[in-house]
N, C-alpha and C positions, 0 to 999 in steps of 0.2 A: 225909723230903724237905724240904729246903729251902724256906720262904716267902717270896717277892720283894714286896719293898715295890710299892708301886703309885702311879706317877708318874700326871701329867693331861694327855694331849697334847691339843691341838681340833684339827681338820679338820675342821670344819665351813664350812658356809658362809655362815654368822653365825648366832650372833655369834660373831666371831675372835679369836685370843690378841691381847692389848694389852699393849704392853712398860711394864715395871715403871715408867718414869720416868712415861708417862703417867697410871699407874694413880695415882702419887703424887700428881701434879697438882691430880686430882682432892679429898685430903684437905686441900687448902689451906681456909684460910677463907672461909667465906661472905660475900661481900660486896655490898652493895645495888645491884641492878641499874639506877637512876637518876644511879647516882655517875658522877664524870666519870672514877674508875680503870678502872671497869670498861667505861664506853665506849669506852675504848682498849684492853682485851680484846679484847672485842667486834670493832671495825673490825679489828684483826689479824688473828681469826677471819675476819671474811667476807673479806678482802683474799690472804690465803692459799690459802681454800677457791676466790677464784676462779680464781688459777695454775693451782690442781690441772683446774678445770673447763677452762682454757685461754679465759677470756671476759672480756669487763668489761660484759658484761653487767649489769643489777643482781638481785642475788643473796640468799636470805634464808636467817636457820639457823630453824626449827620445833622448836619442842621437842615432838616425837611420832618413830612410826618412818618408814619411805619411805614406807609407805602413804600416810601425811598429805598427803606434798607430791604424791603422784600426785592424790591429792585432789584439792590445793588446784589443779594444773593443769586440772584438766579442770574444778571449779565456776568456774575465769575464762574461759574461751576457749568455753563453751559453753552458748546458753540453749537451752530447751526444743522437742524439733522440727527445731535445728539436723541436721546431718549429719556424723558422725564415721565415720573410716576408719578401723578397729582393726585390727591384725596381731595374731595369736596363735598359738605353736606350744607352749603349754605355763601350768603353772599362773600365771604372771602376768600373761602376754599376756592368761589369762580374768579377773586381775582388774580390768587394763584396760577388758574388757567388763562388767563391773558395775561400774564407777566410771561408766561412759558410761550403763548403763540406769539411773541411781541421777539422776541430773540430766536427765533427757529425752531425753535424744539419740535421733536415730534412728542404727541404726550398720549399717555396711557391714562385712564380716568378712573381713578376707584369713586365712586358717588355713588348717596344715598341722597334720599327725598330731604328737605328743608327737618327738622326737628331729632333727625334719627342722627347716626354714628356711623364711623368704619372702624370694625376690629383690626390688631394684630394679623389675624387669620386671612381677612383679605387682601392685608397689605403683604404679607407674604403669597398667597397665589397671584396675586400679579409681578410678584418678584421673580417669580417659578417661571414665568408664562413669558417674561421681558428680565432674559440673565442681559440684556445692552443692555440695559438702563443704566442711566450714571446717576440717578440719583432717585428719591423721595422726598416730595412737600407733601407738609403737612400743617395744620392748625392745633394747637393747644386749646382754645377758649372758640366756638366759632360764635362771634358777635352779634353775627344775626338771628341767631336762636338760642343763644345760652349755653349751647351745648359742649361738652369738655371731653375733648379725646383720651384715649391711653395710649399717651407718647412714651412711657417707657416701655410697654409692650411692645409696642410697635416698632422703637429701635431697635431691641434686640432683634426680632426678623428683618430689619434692615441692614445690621451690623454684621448678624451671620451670614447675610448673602454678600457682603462687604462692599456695601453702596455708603452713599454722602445721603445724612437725611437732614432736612432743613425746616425747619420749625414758628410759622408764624404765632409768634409770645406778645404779639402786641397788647390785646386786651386780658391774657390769661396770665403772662406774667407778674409776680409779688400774690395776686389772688389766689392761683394753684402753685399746687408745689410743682415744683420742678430744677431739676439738677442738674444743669448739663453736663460739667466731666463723667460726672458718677453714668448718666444715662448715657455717655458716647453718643452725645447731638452734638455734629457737626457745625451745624448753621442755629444761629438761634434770633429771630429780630425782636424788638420790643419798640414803647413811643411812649412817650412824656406823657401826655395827656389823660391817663390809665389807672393803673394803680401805683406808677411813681410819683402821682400827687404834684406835677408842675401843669404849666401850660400850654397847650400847644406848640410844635417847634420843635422837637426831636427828637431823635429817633436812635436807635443804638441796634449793633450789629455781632454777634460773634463768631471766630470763623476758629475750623480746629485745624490742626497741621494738615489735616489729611484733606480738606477743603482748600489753605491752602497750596498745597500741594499742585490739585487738581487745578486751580484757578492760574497755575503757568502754564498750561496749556490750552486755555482759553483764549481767542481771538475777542477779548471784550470788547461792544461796539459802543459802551458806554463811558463817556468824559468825567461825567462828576463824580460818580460812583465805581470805575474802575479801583478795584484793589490794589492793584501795584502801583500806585499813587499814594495811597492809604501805607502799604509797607514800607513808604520811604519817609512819609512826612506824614503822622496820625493828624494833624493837624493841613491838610493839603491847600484848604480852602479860609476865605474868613471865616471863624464860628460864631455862631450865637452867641455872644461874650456874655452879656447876661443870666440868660437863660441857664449856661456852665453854671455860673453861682449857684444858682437856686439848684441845678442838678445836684450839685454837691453838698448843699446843705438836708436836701429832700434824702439824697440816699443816706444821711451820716443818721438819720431822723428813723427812717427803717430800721436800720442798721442796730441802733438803740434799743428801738423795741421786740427787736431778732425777730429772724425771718420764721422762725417757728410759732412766735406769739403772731405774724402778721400772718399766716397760712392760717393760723385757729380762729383768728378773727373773721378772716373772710367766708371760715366753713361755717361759722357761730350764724354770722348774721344772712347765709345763704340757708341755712337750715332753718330758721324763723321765717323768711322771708316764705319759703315754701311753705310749708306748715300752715301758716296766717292764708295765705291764699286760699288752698284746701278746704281750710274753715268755711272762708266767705262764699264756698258751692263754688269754687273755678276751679277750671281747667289746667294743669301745665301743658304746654306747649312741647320742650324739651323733655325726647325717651333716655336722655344721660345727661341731667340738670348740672351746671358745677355753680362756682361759687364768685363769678364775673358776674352775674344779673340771673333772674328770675325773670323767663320769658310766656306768657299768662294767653292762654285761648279767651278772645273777647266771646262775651258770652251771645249765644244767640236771640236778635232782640235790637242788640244794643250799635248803636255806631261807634267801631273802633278808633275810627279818626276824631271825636269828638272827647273819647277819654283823655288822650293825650293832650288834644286841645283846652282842655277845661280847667286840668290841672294846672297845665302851664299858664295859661292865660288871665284868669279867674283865680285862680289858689294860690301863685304861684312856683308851684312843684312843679318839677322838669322831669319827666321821664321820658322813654322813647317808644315809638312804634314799632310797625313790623317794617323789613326791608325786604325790595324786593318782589316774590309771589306774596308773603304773609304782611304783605301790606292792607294795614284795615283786619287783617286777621288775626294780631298776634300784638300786646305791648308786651313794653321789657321795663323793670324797674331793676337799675344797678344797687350795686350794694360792692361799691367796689372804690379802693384808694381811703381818700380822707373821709371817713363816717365810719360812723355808731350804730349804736343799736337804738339813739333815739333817730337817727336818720329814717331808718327802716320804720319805725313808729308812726312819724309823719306822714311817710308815702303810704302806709293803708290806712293810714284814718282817712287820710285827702281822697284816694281810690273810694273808700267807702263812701263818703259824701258824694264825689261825682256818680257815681256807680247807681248809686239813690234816686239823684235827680231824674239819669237818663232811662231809670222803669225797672233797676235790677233790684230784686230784692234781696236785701243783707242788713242785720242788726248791728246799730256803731258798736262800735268796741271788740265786734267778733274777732276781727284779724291782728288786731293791736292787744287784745286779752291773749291768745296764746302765742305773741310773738315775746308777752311782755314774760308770759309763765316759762317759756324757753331759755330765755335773756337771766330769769331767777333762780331759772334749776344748776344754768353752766356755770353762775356767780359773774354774772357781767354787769 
């Protein structure tokens, strides 16, 4: 028998393939972060990055990953004792809630189970319920289940009760729409590794006047990440000097293809991705699917830990598992940053073979024939 070479596809959902030019970028020379060359890097970086955010807000790049800037959001906008409204239906929304018990907060919990959402609706009865609160977090994309809030809803009941709401964009940002002046989000964080198509390494933050505002009257207990460091010097720390480049060329590269063709691509290829599943007799997982990944009920039968393993190992295609409770219970195949629609092809042919092996029954080509007739009808 024949031995097939073994290509590297990612579907994951970061870190995500980086196209070769940026990767290039990155091998340029290192150059002193004090210079006036690379302050013109620099500003083109954040002045791109904020198109992409849709703000002119003022905006920072962190050299850490999203966590950082979730961080650094919540040590400005909150001293100890304060009152924070957290939304949680999954593993970030929780880490939301330990960024808030880590700086004092006292916190208010809107949650829902692993797969489900929180409305507008709820998020305003706990506004009703806690007029303290100084603020709302919230998630855009929640990574460990696919699942995609309605943060423009939701700021308006946050905006009419006139709180700070703050918006983990990590993995939803460039994939969903979203606009922060136009929506009156305060706080917005995002991370390289995502659908800005870099590598691992940064992290970007935006903060509105009225954030802040609020953030001088904070006792922040945080050094690296304090803001009034950041308003004096956007630059406080060494940055990433490289990684700048390649941020700058990645967002000038969106930028290009406008943020409108990148929101219809990420709907194009989440709306196949579903679809194709459906087909092969699975499950979704996510009750408000977006368009960061496709997170799949492993079928019953089957061992979930070995899909992922088989792909990766054997195939290999990278996708991810469950986090978390839906650990063994749930993969995720992205469809998020640099890919196609023959990306998405790959991953359910490859599912459908492993799928085969491990006793599920499904015909090849099911999930990759109507991913491909969806792909023909939108003209992709």
């Amino acid at each position: 028998m024949a031995k097939m070479i073994k290509k590297n596809y990612l579907l994951a959902p970061g870190p995500t393939p980086v196209p070769v030019d940026v990767l290039l970028e990155g091998a340029k020379d290192t150059i002193h972060h004090r210079t006036p060359q690379f302050k013109k890097i620099f500003e083109d970086a954040v002045n791109g990055t904020k198109e992409v955010f849709r703000t002119r807000n003022d905006l920072f790049i962190l050299a850490s990953s999203g966590t950082g800037a979730m961080e650094m959001a919540v040590a400005n906008i909150v001293n100890p004792g304060e009152k924070l409204i957290v939304c949680s239906v999954g593993k970030f929304g929780e880490r939301w809630v330990e960024l808030a018990k880590t700086f004092g907060a006292e916190i208010v919990l809107v949650e829902r189970d692993y797969g489900d959402f929180y409305t507008p609706e709820m998020v305003e009865r706990a506004l009703d319920e806690n007029p303290d609160a100084v603020a709302v977090l919230t998630t855009l994309s929640e990574t460990s289940t696919g699942t995609v809030m309605d943060i423009e809803g939701i700021s308006k009941v946050v905006k009419k009760a006139g709180k700070l709401i703050a918006v983990d964009g990590i993995s939803g940002l460039v994939a969903e729409r979203l606009l922060t002046d136009d929506w009156g989000l305060d706080i917005v964080v995002s991370g390289s590794q995502k659908g800005f198509m870099l590598p691992p390494g940064l992290a970007f933050i935006s903060f509105s006047k009225e954030a802040i505002e609020k953030s001088k009257n904070v006792s922040s207990t945080s050094f690296y990440f304090n803001l009034k460091k950041y308003l004096k010097d956007p630059i406080p720390w060494t940055p990433a000097v490289n990684l700048i480049y390649q941020q700058s060329l990645a967002v000038k590269m969106l930028l290009e293809e406008g943020m409108e063709n990148v929101w219809a691509r990420h709907e194009l290829m989440g709306k196949a991705t579903r679809e194709a599943i459906k087909a092969m007799g699975l499950e979704l997982f996510s009750k408000r699917p977006g368009n960061v990944l496709t997170s799949v009920k492993v079928p019953e039968g089957v061992d979930g830990g070995k899909i992922v393993s088989i792909m990766r190992d054997e195939y290999g295609v990278t996708i991810a598992g469950g986090q978390g409770s839906m650990k063994g219970n749930i993969f995720r195949i992205a469809h998020l940053g640099y890919m196609s629609d023959y990306d998405v092809i790959i991953a359910l042919t490859s599912l459908e073979k492993v799928l085969r092996r491990l006793g599920f029954k499904v015909e090849y080509g099911t999930g990759a024939r109507v991913a491909m007739e969806i792909f023909e009808k939108e003209g992709a």
